[in-house]
N, C-alpha and C positions, 0 to 999 in steps of 0.2 A: 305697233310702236308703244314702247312704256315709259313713263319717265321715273328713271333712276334716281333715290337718294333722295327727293325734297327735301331742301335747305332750310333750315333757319335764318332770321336774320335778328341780327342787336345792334342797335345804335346806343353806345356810351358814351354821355355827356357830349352830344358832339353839338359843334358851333361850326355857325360858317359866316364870315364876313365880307362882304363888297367894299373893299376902303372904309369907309368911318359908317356904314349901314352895315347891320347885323340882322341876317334873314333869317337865321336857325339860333333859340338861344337853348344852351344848355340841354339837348335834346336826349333824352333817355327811350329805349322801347323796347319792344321784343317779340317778335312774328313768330310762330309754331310753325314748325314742317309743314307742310300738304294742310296750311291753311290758305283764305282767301282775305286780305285785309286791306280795308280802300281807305288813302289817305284822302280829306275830307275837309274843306272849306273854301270859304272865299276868294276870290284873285288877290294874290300877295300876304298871303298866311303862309306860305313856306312850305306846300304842300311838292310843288314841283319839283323845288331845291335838295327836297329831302328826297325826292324819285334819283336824280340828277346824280347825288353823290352817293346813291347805292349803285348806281349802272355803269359808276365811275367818271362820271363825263364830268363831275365836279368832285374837287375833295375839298374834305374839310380843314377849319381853320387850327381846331385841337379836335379832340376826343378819337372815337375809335369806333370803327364799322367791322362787326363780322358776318360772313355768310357760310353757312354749316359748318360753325365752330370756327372757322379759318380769319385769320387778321386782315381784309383786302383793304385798311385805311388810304394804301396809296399806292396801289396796285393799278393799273390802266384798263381802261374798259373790258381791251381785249383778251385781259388775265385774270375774268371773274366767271363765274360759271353761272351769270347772268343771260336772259335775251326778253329785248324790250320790245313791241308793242306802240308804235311811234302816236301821234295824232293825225300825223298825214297818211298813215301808214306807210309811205317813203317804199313803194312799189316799181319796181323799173319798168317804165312804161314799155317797153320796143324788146321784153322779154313776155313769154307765155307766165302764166300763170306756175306751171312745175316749173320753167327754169328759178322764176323767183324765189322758188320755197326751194329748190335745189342748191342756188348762190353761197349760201353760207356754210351748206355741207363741200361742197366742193374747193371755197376757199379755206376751208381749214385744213385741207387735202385728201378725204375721199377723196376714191373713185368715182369717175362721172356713172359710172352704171350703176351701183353701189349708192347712188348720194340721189341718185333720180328714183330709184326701188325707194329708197327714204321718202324722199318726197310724194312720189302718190302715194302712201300710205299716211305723211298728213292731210293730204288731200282727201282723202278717204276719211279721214278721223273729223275732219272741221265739213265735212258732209256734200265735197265738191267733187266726187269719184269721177271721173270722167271729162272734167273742164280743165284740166292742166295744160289741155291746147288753146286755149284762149288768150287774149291780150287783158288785162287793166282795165283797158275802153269796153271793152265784149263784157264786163261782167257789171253788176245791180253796186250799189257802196256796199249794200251789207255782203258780197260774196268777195268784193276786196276787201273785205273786213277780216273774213276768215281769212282768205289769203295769207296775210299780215299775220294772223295767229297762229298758222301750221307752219309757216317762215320760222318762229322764232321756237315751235314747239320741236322740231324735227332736230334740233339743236341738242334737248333734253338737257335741257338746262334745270340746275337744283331752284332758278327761281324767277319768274315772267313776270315783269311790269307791263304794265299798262299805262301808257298815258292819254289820257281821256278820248280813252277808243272808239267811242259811241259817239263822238261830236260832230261827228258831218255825216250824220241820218236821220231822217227825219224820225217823229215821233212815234209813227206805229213801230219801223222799223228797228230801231233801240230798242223799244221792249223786248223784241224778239229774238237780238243780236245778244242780248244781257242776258239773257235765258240760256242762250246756244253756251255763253263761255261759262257762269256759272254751272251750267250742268258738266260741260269738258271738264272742267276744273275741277268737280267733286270725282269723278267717275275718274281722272289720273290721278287722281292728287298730287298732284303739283304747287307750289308754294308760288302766292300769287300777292303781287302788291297793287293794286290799282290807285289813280286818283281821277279823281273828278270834282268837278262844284257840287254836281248834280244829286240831290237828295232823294229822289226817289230810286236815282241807280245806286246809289251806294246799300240804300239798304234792300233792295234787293237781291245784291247778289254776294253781300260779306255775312263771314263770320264773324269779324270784329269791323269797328270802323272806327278812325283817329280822326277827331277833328278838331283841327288847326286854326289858330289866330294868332297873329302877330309873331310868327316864330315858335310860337310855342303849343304845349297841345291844352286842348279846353277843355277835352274830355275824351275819353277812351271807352269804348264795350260793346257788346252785342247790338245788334241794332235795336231791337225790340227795348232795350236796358236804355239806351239812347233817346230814344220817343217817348217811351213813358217816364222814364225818370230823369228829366235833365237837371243837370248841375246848376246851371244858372240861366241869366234871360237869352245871353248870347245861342246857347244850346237849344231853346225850346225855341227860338223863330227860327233857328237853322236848320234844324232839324223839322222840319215841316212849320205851319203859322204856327203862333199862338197869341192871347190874349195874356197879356202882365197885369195882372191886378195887386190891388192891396189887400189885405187882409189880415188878420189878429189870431192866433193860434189860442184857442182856449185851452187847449189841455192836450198831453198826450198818454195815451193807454193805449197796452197792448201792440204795441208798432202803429199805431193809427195815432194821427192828430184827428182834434176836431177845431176847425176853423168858422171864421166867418165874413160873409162879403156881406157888407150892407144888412139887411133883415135875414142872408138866409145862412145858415150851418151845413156844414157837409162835415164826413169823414177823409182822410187821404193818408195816404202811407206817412206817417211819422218822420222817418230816418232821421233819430235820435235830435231831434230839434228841442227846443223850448218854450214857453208859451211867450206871447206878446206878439207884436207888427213884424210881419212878414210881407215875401212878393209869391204870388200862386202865379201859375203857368194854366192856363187852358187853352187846350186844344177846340177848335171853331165848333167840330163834331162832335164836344163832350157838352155842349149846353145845349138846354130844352130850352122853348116855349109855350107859354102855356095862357089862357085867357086870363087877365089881370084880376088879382084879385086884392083885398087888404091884407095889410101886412103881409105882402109880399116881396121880395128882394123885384122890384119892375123896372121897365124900361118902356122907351115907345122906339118903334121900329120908324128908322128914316130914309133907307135905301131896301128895296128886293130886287132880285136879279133870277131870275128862270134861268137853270143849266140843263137842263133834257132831265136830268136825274139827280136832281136837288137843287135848293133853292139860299140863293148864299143874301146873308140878311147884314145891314149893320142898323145898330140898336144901340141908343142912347140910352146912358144911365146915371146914376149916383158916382158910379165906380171909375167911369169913362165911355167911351163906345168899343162895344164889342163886335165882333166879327165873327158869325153863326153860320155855319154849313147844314141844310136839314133837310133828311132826304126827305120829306113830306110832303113831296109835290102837290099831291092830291090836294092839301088843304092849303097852300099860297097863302102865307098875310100879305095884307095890302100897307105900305107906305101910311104913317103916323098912328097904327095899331097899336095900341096901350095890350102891352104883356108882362105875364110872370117867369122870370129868369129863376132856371132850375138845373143843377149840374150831375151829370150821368156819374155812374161808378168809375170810369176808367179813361185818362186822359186829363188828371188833375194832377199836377204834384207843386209842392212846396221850392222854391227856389232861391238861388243866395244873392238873385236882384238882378 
């Protein structure tokens, strides 16, 4: 099974209103073919609603939705060359596993022998060869998970959403489930919208990630472009913790600012800023510590916590209290340790507050 054509998708200026509440304001974007792009934020950032009227199950209030070039503004679900990826997965219990992935080739009018050859050959693809005789009940969440995926891939649809398909597995389990569809996903290329809360799924398995507040988007990119370089304070604790300090830009040269917290100087990407009071963004894992010395930017440590595989501190300071991740097990500070605060090369950037 191959999937034909991966779609694009564009959202032009589109809104959407609930009576006198507006979920979607003025939304602009634009998904590449046989990409993977996870919409991304909080509960009631408008991430779902924007899933919702690309699958058609909502439309918008103005603006315009196309998928591979085509206008489906107001088109019905069933006259889009979409298939979604539920959160329940929405599995019919009192059917086998092929007849499930079978259902939708057959009600669009396959042939039942025809539409079941379809079918285990998703079954084969999502890595379940041989369980098409089973029930719903008979398989693990993550093998109903695939289920759910070769259901809507056997369709060969120009474009698969995902709505937060990983939420009723546990922890190891997602890891592994998030692996399985971004690798399908690269290896058809297929054009894939996902959403989720969840920050460490999103940038594990996107090419881009949009992530959404209040209707609107906070910021858009690669995920890597996302974590190290956020736009502002909403973007750097969303995107994994971080630590908001103040800080004073001395100068900038060469794409580098040189700033300062308290006593100490660092370098950090510039991105055409200017000098004076600014907000820095750090990442828990971008600070050191170090045995207190003078004139040192310090702190004293008020909280340690042993995690098997680093040791997460908080540390009082001039600046505020920080939140430290250090994988230094080995050496453990103890609770009211007077330290020198010192920041790594990567995991700093400048922010718009």
């Amino acid at each position: 099974m191959s999937i034909e054509g991966p779609g694009s998708v564009v959202f032009r200026n589109v809104r959407k209103a609930f009576g006198a509440f507006t979920a979607i304001h003025d939304l602009s974007l634009t998904i590449e073919p046989g990409t993977l792009v996870t919409l991304l934020g909080p509960s009631g950032c408008g991430k779902t609603t924007t899933l919702r009227m690309l699958a058609g199950l909502e439309h918008p209030t103005s603006g315009r939705i196309l998928i591979g070039g085509r206008d489906v503004t107001m088109l019905p679900a069933n006259e889009r060359d979409v298939s979604m990826v539920f959160q329940s997965y929405a599995l019919f219990p009192h059917m086998t596993a092929l007849d499930n992935v079978a259902y939708g080739l057959e009600s669009s009018g396959l042939k039942r022998k025809e539409a079941r050859e379809r079918a285990e050959d998703g079954l084969a693809l999502v890595g379940l060869a041989g369980m098409g005789g089973r029930l719903p009940a008979e398989l693990s969440g993550g093998q109903q998970q695939r289920v759910a995926v070769a259901r809507a891939l056997v369709l060969e649809p120009q474009v698969l959403l995902l709505d937060e398909p990983l939420s009723n597995l546990d922890a190891r389990l997602r890891r592994r489930v998030r692996t399985e569809i971004r690798e399908l996903q690269q290896r058809l290329g297929f054009t894939a919208v996902y959403v989720t809360h969840d920050q460490d799924e999103a940038l594990a398995v996107s090419d881009r990630i949009i992530v959404m507040k209040d209707g609107h988007i906070a910021q858009e990119g690669a995920p890597r472009d996302l974590y190290e370089a956020p736009a502002s304070a909403f973007i750097a604790d969303f995107m994994g913790e971080a630590n908001v300090v103040s800080c004073d830009i001395l100068g900038v040269e060469g794409g580098d600012a040189t700033i300062r917290v308290e006593a100490l100087t660092h370098r950090v990407p510039g991105r055409d800023i200017r000098p004076g009071p600014a907000k820095l963004a750090v990442r828990p894992n971008a600070i050191t510590l170090e045995p207190a010395k003078d004139g040192a930017f310090s702190g004293r440590i008020t909280h340690a916590a042993y995690l098997g595989d680093h040791v997460e501190y908080e540390v009082k300071t001039a600046a505020g209290t920080l939140f430290v991740v250090d994988p230094a097990v080995e050496r453990a500070l103890a609770p009211a340790t007077e330290v020198a605060i010192g920041f790594k090369g990567r995991g700093i950037a400048i922010i718009s507050g």
